[in-house]
N, C-alpha and C positions, 0 to 999 in steps of 0.2 A: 504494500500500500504506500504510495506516496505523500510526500508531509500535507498535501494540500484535502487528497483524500481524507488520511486521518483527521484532519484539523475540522474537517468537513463532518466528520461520521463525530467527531468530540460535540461539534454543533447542535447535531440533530438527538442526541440521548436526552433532550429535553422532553422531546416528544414521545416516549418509551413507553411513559402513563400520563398522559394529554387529561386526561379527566382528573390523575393526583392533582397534577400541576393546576391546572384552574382550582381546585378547589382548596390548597393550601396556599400556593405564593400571595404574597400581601399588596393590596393597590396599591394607590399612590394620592399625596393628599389634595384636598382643594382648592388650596392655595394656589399651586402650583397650574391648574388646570384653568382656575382665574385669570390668571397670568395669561397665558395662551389665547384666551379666548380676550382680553383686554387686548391683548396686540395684533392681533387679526380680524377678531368678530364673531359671532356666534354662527352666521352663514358660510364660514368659512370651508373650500374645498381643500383636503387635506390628501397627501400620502403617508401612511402610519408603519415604516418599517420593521419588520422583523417581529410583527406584531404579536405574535403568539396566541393564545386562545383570546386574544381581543379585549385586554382587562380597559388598557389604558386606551383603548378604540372605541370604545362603548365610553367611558365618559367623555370621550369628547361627543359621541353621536348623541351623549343625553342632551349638551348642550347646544346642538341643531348645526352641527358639523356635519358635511357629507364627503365619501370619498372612497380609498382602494385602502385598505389594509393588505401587505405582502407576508406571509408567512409561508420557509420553505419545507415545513413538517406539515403533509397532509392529514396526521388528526390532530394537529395543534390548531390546522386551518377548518378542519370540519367542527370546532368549538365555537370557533372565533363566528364563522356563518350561524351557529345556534345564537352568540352571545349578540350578534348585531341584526337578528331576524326581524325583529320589530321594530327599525329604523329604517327608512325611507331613503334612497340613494347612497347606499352602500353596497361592497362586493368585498369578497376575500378572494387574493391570487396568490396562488401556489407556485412560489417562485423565491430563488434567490434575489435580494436588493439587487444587484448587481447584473445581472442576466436578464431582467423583468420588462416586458416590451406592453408601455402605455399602448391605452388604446385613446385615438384621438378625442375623445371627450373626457378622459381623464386629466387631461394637463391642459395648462399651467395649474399651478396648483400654490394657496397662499402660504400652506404651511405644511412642512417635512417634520414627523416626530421619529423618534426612537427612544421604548422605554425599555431599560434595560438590556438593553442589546447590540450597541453600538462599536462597542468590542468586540462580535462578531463581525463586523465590516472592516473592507480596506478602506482606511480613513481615510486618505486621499482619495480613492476611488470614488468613497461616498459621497466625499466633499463636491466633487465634479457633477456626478449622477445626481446630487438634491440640488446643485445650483441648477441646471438643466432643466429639473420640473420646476423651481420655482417661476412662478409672475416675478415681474420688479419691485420690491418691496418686501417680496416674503418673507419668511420665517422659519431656519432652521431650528429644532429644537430638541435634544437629547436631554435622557435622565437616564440619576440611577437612584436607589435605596442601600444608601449604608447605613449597614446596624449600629447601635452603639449600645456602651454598659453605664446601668447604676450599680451603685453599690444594695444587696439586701438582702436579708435572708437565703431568699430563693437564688441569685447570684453564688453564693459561698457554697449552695447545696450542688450546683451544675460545676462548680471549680471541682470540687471533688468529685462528683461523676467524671467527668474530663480528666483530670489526675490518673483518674483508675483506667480510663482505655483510651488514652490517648489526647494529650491535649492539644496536635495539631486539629485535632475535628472540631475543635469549640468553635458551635457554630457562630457565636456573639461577636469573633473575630475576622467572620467572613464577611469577604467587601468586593463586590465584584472586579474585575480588571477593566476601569472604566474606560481606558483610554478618550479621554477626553482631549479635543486636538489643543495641542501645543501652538501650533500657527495653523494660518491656513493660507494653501497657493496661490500668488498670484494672479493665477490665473481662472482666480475663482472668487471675482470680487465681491465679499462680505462686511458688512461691517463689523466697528471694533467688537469683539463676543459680551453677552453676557449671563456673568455667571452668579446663581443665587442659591442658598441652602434654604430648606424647607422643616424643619423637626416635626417630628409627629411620632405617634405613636399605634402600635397593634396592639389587641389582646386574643391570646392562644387557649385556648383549654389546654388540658395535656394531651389529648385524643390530636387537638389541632397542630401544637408544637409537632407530635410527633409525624404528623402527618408532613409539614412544613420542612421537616428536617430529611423526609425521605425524598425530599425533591432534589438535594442538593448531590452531586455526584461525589464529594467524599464519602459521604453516609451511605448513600445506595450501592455503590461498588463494594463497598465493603463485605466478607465474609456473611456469611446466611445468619452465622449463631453470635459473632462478631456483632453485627451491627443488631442480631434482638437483643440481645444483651445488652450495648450499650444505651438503645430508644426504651428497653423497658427501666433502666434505669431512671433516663430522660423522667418520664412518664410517672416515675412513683416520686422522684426530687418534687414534680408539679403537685400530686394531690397532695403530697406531705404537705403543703405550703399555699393551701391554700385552693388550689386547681386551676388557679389563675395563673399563666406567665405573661407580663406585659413586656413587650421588644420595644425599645424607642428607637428610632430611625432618622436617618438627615437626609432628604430627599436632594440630589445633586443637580441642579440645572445648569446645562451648557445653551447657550443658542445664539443666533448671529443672522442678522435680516439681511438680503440679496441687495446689492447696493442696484441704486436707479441710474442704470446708464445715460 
């Protein structure tokens, strides 16, 4: 297999269980989505990259956004078409960003998102391909969800879960590889970026947490008795304490408007 293959086949393990994954990863908050819709407008036509079952698709369609969502795992995409069914001019295509061939009433388009998933694309590449859909004025826009820790009870009881099987797994410390661009080319006139944090917070049962935790490919790869072992642990740290785990999260905003030639 070639690194490109592999990198490829690393991609798509998200889709393995399309129905876990919608129903543990955690949205994104409103703030954020404010944001978006203040810089564009609520009519706004959108391309939604690497969209996955449609989380972050769906609020923007709540807020009367139309457009293509691209996902290249066809039952992450067969979600996404559940999750956006009862919205009015939208579509899900199954397709790499990158390979994806608009159809002429899809574009120009005001605003390019990516939640969580931007670090699956060639940055430059992407950088090129969203200036392209955009209209003059548009709107690039990427996010991510990094976790963060309080200090509490329920904290010290998962340090020592983590302790016992491994504290590279601690998931509190997992933060995606944002790759958030550094510059952007020349030749892909944007304005200057920008960039805002969002905090907020989820709350997990312990059914949830562990559900949340099998989504991540350290935890899921892992050994069959390895990994119950370590989530039934998970899982009894949570009702010891309560039953509640609350995750606080910094929601990451990158984005950068197409300059008006």
């Amino acid at each position: 297999m070639s690194s490109a293959e592999a990198y490829r086949s690393r991609r798509l393990t998200f889709g393995s269980d399309a129905e876990l994954y919608e129903r543990a990863r955690p949205s994104y908050p409103v703030a954020l989505i404010d944001q978006l819709v203040a810089w564009v407008g609520p009519t706004a036509r959108i391309v939604d990259v690497a969209c996955g079952t449609g989380r972050a698709t769906a609020l923007l369609a709540e807020r009367g956004m139309t457009g293509v969502g691209i996902e290249p795992h066809p039952a992450m995409a067969a979600i996404a078409r559940r999750n956006l069914d009862g919205f009015d001019g939208w579509r899900i295509a199954v397709s790499d960003f990158e390979a994806w061939p608009p159809r002429p009433t899809d574009v120009p388009v005001d605003l390019v998102t990516c939640a969580q998933a931007w670090h699956w694309i060639d940055s430059d590449a992407g950088l090129f391909r969203a200036h392209h859909l955009l209209r003059p004025a548009g709107w690039l826009a990427m996010w991510w969800n990094w976790a963060e820790s309080d200090p509490s009870p329920l904290r010290e009881a998962l340090d020592e879960v983590y302790a016992r099987h491994g504290a590279e797994l601690d998931f509190r410390s997992l933060r995606p590889p944002t790759t958030i661009p550094t510059s952007v080319p020349a030749e892909v006139p944007f304005g200057e970026p920008v960039e805002r944090r969002y905090p907020w917070t989820e709350t997990y049962s312990a059914d949830g947490l562990v559900d949340f935790l099998g989504t991540y490919p350290n935890h899921a790869l892992l050994p069959a008795d390895r990994r119950e072992a370590l989530l039934g642990d998970v899982h009894a740290a949570v009702e010891g304490h309560g039953g509640r785990y609350v995750q606080h999260y910094v929601c990451h905003l990158w984005a950068a408007q197409r300059v008006v030639a």
